[in-house]
C-alpha positions as CSV (number, residue, x, y, z in Angstrom):
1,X,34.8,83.0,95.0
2,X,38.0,84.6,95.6
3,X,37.9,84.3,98.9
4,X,37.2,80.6,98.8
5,X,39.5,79.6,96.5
6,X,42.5,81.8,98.6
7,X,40.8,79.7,102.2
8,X,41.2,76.2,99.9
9,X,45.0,77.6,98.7
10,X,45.9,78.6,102.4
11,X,44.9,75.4,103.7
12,X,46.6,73.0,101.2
13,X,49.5,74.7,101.8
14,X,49.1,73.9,106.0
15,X,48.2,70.6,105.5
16,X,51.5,70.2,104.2
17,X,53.5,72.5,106.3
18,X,54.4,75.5,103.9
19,X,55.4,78.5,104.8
20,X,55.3,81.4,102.5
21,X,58.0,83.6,103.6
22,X,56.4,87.1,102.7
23,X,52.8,86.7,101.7
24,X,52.2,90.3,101.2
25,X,49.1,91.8,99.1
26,X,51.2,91.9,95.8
27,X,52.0,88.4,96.4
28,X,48.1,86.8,96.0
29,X,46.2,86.9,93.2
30,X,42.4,86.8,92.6
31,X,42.7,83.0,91.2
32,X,43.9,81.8,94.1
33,X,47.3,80.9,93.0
34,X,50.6,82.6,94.5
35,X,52.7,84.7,93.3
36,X,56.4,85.4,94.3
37,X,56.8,83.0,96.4
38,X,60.2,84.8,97.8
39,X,61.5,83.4,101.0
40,X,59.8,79.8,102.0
41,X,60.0,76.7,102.7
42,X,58.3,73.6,104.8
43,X,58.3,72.9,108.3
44,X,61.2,70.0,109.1
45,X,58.9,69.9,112.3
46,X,55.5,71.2,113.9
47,X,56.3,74.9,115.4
48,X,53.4,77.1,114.8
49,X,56.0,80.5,114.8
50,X,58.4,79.2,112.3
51,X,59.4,82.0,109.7
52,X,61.2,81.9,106.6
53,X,62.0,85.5,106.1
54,X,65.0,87.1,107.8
55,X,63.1,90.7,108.1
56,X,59.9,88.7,109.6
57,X,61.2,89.6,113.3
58,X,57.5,89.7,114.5
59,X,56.2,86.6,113.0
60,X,53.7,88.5,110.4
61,X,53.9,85.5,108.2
62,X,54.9,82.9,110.5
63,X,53.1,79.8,109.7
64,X,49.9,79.8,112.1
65,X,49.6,83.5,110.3
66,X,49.1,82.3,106.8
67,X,45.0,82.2,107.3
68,X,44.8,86.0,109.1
69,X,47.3,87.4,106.9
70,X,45.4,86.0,103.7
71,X,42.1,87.4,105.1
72,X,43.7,90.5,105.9
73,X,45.6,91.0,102.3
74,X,41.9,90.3,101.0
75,X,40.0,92.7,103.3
76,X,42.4,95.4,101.9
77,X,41.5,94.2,98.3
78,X,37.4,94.9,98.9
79,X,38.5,98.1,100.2
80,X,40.5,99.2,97.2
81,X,37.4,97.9,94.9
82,X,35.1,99.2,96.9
83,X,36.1,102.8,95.8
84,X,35.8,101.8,92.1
């Protein structure tokens, strides 16, 4: 369910060329809403490696990156409950 509702989050946002500037682990949250939405902003035009975050010099959380950085923040939370 988590993951579904992140996946549905992720891809409303695309469909209407959001950016999240900095979508870190701290910055998602089990109900599929966002939190902190720190540096962002929408896409004036179609570039797939548009960042909003002056320290994103790599392009972590460059647009086209929303979807494997979301399933990586959520790999990281099954590994952290997994311990429990």
């Amino acid at each position: 369910a988590v993951v579904e509702s992140q996946a549905q989050l992720i891809a409303r946002w695309m469909g209407v060329g959001f950016v999240h500037g900095v979508m870190n682990t701290d910055n998602m949250a089990i109900s599929g809403e966002t939190l902190d939405f720190g540096p962002c902003a929408f896409l004036e035009h179609y570039d797939p490696n548009q960042v909003f975050s002056s320290i994103d010099r790599r392009g972590r959380y460059a647009y086209s990156q929303q979807p494997r950085i979301a399933q990586w923040n959520l790999a990281i939370l099954a590994e952290c409950l997994s311990l429990v």
